[in-house]
PDB file of the backbone (N, CA, C, O) and the ligand in Angstrom, with CONECT records:
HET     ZN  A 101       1
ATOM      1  N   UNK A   1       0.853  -1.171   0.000  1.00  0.00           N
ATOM      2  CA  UNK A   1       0.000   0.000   0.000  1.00  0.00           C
ATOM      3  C   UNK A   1       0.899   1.233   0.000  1.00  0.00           C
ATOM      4  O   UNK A   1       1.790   1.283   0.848  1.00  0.00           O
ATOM      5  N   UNK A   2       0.706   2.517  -1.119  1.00  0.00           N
ATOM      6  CA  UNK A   2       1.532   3.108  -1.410  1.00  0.00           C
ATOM      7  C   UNK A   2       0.764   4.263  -0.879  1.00  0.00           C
ATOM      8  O   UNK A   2       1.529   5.223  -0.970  1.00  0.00           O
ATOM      9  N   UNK A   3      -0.626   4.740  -0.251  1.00  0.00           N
ATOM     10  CA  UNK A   3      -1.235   5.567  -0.417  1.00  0.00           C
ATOM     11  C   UNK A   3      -2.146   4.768   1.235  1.00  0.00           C
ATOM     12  O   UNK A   3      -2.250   3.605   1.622  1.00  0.00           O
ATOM     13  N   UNK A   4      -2.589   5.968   1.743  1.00  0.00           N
ATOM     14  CA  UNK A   4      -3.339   5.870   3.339  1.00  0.00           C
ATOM     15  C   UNK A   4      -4.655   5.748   2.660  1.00  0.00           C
ATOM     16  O   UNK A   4      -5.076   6.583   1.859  1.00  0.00           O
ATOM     17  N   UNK A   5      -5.356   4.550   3.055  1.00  0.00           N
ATOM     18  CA  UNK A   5      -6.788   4.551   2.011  1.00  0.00           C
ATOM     19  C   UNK A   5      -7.748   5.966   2.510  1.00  0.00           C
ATOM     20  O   UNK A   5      -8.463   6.609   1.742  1.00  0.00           O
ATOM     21  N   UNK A   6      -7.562   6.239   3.927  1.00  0.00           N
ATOM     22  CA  UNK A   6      -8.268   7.855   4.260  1.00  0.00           C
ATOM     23  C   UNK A   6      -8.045   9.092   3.468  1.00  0.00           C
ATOM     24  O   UNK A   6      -8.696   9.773   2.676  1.00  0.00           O
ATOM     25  N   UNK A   7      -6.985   9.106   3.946  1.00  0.00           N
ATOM     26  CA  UNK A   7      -6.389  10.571   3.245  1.00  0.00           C
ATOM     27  C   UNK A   7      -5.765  10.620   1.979  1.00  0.00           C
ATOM     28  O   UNK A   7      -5.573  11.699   1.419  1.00  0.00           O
ATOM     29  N   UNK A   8      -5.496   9.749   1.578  1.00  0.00           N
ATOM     30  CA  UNK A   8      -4.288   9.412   0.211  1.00  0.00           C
ATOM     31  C   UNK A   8      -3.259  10.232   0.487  1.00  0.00           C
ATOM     32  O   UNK A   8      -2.974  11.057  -0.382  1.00  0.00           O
ATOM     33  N   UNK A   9      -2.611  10.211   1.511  1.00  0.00           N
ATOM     34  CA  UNK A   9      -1.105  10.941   1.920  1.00  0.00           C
ATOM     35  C   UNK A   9      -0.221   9.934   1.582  1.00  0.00           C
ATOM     36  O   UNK A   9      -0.771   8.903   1.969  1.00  0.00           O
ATOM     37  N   UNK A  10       1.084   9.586   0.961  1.00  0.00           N
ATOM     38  CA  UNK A  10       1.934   8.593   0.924  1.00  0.00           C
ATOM     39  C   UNK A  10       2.285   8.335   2.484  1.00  0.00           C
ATOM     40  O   UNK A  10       2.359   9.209   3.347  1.00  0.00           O
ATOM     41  N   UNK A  11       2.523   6.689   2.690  1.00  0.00           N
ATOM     42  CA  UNK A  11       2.606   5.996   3.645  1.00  0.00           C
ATOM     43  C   UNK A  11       4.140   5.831   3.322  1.00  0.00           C
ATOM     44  O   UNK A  11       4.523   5.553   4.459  1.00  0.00           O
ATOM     45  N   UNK A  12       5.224   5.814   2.584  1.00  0.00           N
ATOM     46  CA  UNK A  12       6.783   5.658   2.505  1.00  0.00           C
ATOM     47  C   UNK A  12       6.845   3.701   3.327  1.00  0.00           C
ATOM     48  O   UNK A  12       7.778   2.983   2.967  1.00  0.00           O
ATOM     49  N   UNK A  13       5.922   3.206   4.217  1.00  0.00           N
ATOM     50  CA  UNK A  13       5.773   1.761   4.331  1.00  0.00           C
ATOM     51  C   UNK A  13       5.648   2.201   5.481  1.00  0.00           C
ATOM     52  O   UNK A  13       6.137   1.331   6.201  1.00  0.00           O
ATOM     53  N   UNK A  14       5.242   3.137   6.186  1.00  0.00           N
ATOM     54  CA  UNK A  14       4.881   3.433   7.484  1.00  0.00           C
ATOM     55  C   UNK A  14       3.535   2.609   7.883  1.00  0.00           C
ATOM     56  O   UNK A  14       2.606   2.515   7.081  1.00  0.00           O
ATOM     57  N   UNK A  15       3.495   2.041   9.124  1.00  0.00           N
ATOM     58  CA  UNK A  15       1.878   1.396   9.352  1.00  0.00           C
ATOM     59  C   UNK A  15       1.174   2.133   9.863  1.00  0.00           C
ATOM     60  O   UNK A  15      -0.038   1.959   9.989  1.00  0.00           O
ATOM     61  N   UNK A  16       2.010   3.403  10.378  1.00  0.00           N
ATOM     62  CA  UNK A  16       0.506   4.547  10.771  1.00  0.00           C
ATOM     63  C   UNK A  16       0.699   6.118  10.460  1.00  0.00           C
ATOM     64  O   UNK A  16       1.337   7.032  10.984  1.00  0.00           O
ATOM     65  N   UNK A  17      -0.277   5.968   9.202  1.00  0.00           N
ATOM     66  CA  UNK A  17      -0.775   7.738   8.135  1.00  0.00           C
ATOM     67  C   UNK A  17      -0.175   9.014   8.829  1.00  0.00           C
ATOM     68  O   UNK A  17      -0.949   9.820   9.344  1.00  0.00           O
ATOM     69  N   UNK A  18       1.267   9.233   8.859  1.00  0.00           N
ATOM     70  CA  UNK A  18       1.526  10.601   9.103  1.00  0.00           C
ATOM     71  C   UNK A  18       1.257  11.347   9.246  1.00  0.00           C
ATOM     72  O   UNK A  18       1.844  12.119  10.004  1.00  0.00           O
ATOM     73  N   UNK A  19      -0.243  11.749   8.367  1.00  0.00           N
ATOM     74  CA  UNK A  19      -1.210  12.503   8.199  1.00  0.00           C
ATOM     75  C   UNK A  19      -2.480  12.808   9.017  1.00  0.00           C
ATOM     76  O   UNK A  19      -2.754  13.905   9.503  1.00  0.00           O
ATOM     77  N   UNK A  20      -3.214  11.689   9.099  1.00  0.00           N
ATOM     78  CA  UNK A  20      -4.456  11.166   9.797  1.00  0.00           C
ATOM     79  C   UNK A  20      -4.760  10.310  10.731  1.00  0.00           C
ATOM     80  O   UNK A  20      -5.852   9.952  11.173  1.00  0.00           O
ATOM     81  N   UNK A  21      -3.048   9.838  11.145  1.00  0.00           N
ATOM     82  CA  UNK A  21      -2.833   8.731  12.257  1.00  0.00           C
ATOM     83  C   UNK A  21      -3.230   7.651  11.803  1.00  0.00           C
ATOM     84  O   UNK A  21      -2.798   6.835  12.616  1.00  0.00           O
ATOM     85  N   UNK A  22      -3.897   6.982  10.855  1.00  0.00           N
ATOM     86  CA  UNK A  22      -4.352   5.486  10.870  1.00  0.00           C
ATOM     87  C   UNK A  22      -3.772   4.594  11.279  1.00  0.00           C
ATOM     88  O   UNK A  22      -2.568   4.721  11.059  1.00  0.00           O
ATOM     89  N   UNK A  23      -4.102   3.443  11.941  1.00  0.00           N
ATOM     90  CA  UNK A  23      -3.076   2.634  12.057  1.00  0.00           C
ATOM     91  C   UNK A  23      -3.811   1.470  11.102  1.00  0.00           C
ATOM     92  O   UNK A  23      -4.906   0.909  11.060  1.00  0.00           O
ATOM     93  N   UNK A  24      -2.604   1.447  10.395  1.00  0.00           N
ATOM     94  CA  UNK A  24      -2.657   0.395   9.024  1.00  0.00           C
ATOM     95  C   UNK A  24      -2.217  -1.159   8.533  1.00  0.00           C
ATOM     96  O   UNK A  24      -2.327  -1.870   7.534  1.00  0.00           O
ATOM     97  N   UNK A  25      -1.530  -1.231  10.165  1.00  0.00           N
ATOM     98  CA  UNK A  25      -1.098  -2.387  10.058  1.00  0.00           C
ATOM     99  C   UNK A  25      -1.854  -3.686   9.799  1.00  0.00           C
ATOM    100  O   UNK A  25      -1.361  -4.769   9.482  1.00  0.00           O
ATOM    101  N   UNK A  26      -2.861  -3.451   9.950  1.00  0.00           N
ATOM    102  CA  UNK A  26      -3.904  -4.938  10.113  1.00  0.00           C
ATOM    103  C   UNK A  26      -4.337  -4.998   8.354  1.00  0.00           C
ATOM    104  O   UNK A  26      -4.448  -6.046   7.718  1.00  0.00           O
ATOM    105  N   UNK A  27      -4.495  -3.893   7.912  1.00  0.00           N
ATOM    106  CA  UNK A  27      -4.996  -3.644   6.513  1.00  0.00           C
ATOM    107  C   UNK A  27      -3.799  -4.221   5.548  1.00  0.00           C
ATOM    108  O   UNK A  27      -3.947  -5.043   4.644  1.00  0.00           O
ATOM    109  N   UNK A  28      -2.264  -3.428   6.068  1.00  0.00           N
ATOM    110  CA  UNK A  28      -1.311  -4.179   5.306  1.00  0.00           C
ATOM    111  C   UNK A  28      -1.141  -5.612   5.466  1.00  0.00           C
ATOM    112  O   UNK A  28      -0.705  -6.269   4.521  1.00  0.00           O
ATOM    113  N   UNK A  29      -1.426  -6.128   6.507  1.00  0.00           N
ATOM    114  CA  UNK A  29      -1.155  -7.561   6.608  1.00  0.00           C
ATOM    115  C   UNK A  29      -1.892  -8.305   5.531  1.00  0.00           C
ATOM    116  O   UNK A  29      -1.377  -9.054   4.701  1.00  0.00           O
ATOM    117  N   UNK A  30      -3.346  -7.958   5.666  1.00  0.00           N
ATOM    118  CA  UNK A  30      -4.254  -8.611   4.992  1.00  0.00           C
ATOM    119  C   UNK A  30      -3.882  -8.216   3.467  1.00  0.00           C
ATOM    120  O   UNK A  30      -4.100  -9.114   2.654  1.00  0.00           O
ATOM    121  N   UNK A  31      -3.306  -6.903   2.913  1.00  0.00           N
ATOM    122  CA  UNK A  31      -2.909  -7.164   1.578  1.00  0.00           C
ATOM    123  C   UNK A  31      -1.671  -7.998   1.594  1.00  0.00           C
ATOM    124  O   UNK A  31      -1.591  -8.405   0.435  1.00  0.00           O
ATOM    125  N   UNK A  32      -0.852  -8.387   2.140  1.00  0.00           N
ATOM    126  CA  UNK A  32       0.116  -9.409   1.680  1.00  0.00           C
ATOM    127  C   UNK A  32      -0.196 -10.440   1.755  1.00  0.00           C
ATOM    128  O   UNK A  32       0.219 -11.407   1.115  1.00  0.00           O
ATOM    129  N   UNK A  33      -1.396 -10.366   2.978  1.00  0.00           N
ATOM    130  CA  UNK A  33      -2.464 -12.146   2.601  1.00  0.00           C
ATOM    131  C   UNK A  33      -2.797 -12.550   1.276  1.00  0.00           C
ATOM    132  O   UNK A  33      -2.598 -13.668   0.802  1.00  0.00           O
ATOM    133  N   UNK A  34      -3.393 -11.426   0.623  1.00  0.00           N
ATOM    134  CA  UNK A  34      -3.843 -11.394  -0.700  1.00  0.00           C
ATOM    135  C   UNK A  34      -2.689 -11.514  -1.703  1.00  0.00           C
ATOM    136  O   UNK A  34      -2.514 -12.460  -2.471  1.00  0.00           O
ATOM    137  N   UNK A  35      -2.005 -10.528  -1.596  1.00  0.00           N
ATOM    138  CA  UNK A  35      -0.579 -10.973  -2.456  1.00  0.00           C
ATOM    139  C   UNK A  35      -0.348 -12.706  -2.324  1.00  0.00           C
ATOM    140  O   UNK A  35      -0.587 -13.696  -3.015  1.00  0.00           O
ATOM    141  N   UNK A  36      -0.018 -12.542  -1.608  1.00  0.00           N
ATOM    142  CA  UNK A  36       0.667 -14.680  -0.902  1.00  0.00           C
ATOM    143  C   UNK A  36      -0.494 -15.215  -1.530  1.00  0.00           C
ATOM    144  O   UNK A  36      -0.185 -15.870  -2.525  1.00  0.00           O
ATOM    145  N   UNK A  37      -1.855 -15.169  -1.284  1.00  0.00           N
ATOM    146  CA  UNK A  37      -2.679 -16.043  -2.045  1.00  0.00           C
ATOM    147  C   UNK A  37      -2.770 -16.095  -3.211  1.00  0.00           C
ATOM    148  O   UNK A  37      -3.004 -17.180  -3.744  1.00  0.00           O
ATOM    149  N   UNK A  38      -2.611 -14.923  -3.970  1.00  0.00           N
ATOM    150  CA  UNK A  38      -2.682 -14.718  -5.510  1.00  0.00           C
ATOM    151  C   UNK A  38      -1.202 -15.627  -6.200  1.00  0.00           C
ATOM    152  O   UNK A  38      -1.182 -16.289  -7.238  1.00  0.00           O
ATOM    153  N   UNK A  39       0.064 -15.354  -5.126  1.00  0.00           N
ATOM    154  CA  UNK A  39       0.996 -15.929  -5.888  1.00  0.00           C
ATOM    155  C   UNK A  39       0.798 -17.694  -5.897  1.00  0.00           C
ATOM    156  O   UNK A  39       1.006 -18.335  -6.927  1.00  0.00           O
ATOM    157  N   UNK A  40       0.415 -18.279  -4.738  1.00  0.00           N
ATOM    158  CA  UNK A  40       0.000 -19.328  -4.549  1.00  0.00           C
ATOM    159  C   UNK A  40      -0.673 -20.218  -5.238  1.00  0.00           C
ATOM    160  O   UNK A  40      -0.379 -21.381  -5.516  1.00  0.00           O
ATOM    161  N   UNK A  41      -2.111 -19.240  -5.638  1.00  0.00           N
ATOM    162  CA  UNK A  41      -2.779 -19.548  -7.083  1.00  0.00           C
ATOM    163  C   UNK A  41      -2.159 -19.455  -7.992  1.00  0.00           C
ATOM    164  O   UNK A  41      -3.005 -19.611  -8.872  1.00  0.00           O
ATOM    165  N   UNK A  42      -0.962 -19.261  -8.621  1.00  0.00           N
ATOM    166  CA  UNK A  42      -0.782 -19.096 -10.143  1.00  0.00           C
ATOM    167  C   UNK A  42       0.541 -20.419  -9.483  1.00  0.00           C
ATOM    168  O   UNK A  42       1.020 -21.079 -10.405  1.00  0.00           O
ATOM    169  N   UNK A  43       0.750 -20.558  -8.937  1.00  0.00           N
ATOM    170  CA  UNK A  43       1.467 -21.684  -9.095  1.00  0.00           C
ATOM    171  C   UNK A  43       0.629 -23.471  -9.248  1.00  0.00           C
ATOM    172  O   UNK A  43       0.951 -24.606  -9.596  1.00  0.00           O
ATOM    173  N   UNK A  44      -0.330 -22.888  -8.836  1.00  0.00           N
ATOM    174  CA  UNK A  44      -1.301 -24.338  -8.589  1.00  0.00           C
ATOM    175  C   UNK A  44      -1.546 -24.162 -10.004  1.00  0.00           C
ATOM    176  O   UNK A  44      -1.212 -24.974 -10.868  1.00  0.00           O
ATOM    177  N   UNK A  45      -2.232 -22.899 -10.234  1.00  0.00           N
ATOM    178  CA  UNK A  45      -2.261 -22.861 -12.378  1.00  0.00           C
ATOM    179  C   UNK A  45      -1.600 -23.088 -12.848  1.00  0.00           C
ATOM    180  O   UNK A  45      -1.837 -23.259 -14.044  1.00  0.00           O
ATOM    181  N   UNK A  46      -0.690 -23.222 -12.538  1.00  0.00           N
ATOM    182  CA  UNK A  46       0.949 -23.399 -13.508  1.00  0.00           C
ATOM    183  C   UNK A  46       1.211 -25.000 -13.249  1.00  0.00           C
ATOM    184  O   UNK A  46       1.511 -25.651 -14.249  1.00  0.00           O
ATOM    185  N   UNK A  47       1.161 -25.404 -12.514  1.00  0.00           N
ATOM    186  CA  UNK A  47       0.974 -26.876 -12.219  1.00  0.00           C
ATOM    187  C   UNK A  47      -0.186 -27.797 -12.238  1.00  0.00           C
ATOM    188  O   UNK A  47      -0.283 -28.866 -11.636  1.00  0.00           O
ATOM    189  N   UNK A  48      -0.857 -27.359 -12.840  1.00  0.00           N
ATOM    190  CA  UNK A  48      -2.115 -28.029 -13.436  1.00  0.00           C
ATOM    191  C   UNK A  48      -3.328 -28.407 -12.132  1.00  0.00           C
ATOM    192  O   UNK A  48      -3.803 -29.517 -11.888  1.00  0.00           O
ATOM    193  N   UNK A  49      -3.526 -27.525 -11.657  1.00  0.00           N
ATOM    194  CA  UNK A  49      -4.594 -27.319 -10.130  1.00  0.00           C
ATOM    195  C   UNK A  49      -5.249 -26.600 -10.546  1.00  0.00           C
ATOM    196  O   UNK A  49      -4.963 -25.461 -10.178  1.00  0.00           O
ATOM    197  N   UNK A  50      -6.328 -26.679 -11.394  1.00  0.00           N
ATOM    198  CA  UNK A  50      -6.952 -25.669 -11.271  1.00  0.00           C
ATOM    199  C   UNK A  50      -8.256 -25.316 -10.150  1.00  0.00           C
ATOM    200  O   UNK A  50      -8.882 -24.265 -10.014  1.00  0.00           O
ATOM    201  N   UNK A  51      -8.357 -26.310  -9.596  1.00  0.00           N
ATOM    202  CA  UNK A  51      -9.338 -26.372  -8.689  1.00  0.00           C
ATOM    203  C   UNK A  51      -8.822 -25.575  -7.550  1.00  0.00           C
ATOM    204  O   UNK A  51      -9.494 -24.618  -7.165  1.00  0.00           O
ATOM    205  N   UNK A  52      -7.368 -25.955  -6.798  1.00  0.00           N
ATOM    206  CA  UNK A  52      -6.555 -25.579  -6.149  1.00  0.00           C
ATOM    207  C   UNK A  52      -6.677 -24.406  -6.281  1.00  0.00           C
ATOM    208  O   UNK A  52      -7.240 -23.735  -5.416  1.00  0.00           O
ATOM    209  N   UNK A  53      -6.052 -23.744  -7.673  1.00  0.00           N
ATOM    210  CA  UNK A  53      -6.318 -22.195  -7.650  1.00  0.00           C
ATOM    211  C   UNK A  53      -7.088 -21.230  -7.384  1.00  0.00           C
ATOM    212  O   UNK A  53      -6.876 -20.094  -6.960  1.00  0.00           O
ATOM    213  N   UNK A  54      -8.732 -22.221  -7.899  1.00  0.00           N
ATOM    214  CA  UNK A  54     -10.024 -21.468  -7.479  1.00  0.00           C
ATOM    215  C   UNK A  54     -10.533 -21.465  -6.135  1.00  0.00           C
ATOM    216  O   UNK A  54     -11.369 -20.672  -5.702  1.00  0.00           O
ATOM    217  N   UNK A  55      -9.953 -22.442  -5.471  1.00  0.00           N
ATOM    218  CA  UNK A  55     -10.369 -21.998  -3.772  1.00  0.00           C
ATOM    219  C   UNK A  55      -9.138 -21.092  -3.222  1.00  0.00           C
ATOM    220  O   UNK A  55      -9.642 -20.222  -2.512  1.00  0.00           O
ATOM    221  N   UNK A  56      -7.965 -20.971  -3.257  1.00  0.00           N
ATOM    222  CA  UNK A  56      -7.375 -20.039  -3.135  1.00  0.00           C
ATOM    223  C   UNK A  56      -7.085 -18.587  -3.562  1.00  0.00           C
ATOM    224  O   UNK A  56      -6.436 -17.755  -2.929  1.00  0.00           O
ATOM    225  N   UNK A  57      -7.693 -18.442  -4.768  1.00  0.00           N
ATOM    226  CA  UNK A  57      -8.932 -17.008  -5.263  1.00  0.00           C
ATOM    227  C   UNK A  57      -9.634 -16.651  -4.130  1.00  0.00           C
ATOM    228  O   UNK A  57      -9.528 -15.819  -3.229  1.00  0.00           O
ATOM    229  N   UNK A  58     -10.342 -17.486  -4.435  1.00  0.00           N
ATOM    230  CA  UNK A  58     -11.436 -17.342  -3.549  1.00  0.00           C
ATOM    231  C   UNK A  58     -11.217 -16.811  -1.826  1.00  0.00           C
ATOM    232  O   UNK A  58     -11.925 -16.231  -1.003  1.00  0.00           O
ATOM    233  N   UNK A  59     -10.486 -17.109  -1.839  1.00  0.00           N
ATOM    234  CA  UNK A  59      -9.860 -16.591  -0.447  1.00  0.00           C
ATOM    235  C   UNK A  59      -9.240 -15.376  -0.499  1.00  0.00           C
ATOM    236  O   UNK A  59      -9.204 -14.651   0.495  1.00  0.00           O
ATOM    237  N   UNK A  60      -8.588 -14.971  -1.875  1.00  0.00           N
ATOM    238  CA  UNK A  60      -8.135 -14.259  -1.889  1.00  0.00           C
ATOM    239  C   UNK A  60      -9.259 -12.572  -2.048  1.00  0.00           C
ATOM    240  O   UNK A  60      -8.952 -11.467  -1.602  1.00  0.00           O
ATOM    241  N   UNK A  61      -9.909 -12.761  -2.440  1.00  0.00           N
ATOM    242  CA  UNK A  61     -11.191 -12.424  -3.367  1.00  0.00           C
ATOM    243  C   UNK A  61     -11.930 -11.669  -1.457  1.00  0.00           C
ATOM    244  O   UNK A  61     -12.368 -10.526  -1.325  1.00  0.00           O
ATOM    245  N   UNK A  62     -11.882 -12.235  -0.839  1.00  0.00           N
ATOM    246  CA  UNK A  62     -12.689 -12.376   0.484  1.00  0.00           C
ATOM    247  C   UNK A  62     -11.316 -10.969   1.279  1.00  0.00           C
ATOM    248  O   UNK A  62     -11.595  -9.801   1.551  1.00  0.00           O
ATOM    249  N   UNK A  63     -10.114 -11.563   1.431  1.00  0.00           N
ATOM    250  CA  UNK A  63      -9.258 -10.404   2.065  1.00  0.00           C
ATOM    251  C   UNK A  63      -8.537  -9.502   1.008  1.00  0.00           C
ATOM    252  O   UNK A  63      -7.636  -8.897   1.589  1.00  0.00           O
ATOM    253  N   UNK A  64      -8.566  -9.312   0.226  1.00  0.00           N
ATOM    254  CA  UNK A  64      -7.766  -8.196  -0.963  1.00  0.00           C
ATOM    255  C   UNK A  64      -8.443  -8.480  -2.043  1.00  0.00           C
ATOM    256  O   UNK A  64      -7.745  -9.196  -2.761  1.00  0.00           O
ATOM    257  N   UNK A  65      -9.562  -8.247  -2.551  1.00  0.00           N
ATOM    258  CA  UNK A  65      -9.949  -8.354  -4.000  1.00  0.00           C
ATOM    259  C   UNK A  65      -9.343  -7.509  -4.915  1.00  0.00           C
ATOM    260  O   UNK A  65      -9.527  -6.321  -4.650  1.00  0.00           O
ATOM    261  N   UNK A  66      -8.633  -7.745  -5.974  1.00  0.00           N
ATOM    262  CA  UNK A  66      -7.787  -6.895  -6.737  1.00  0.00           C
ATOM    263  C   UNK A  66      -8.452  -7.145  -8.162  1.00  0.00           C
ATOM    264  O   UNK A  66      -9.437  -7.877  -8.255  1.00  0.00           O
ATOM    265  N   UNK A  67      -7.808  -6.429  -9.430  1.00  0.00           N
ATOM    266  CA  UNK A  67      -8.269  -6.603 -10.856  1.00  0.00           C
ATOM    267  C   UNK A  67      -7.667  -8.033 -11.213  1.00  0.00           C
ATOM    268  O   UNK A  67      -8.303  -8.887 -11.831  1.00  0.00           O
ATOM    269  N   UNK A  68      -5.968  -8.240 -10.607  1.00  0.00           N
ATOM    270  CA  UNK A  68      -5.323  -9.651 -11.095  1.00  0.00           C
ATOM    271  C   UNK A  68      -6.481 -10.677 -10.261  1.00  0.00           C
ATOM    272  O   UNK A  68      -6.952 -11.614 -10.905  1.00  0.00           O
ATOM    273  N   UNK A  69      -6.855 -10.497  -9.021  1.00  0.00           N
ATOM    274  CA  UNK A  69      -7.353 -11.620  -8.544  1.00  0.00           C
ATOM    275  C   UNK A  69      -8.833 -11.868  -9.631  1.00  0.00           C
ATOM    276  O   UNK A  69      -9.063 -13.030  -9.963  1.00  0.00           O
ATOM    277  N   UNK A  70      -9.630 -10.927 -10.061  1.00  0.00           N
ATOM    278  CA  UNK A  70     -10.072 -11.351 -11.098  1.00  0.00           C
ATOM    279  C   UNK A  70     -10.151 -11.832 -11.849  1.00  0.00           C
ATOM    280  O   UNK A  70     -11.034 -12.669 -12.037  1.00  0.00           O
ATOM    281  N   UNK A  71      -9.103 -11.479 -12.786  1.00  0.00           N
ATOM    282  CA  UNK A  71      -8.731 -11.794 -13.936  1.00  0.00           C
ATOM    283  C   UNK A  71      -8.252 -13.317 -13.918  1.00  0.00           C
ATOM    284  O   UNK A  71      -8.647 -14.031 -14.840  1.00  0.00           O
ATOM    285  N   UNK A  72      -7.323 -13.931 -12.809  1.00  0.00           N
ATOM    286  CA  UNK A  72      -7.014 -14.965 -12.624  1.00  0.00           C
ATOM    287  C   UNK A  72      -8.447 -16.025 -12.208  1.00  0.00           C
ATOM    288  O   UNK A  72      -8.576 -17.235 -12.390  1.00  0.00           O
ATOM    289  N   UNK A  73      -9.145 -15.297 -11.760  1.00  0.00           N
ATOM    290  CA  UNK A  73     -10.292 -15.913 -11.362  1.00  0.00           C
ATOM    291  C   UNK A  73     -11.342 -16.629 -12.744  1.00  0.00           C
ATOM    292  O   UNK A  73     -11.700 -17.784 -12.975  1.00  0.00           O
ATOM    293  N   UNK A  74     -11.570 -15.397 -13.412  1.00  0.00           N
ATOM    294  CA  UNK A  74     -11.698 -16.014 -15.029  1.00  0.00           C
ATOM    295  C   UNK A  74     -10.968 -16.959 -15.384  1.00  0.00           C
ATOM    296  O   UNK A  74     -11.565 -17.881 -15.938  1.00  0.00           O
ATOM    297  N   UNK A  75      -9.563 -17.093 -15.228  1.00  0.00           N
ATOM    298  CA  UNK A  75      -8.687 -18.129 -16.049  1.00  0.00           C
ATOM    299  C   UNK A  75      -9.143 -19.526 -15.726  1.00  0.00           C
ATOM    300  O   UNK A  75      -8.901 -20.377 -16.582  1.00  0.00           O
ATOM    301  N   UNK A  76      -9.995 -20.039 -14.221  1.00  0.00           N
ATOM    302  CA  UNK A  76     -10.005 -20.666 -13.867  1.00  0.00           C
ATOM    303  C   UNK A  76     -11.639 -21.191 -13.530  1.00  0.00           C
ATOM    304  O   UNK A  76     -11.965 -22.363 -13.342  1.00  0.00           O
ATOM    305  N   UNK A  77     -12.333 -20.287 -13.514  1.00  0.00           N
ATOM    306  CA  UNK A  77     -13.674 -20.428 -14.037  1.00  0.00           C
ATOM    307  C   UNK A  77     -14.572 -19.367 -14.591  1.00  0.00           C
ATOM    308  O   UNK A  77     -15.325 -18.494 -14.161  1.00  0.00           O
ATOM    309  N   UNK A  78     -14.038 -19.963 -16.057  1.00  0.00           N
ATOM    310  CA  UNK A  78     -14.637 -19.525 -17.108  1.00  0.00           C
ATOM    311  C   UNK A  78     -16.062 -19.366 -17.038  1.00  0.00           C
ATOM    312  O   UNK A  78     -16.798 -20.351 -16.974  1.00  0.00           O
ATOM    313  N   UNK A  79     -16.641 -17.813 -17.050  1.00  0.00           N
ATOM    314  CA  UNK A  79     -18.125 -17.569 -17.382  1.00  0.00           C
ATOM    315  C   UNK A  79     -18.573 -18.204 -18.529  1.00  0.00           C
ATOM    316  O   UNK A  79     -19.744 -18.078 -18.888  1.00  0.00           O
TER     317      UNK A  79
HETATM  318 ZN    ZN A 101      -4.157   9.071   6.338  1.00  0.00          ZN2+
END
């Protein structure tokens, strides 16, 4: 997180908004949850899991929903 989701003041990797005090740490954790799950999934895709991948989306989807977690989400069940 490059930006305080309150204020949009740059965070430099600080866990609490210079600006507005937030404390952000619980929020950053949960995006590297999401990161770690997303990378997790493309390895299960890459190794022929695709099932694997879609419950670990799915998880991911629940703590950091992003555009990649989407998009990967399509790859793996196709509308
Ligand atoms: Zn802030």
């Amino acid at each position: 997180m490059e930006r305080c989701p309150i204020c949009r003041a740059g965070l430099n990797g600080a866990e609490t908004c210079r600006r507005c005090r937030a404390e952000l740490a619980t929020v950053q954790a949960l995006e590297r949850l999401g990161r770690h799950l997303v990378g997790s999934a493309m390895i299960r895709l890459a190794t022929g899991d695709p099932a694997g991948a879609g419950r670990l989306l799915a998880r991911a989807r629940l703590v950091h929903a992003t555009p990649a977690v989407a998009a990967l989400s399509g790859l793996v069940k196709p509308s």
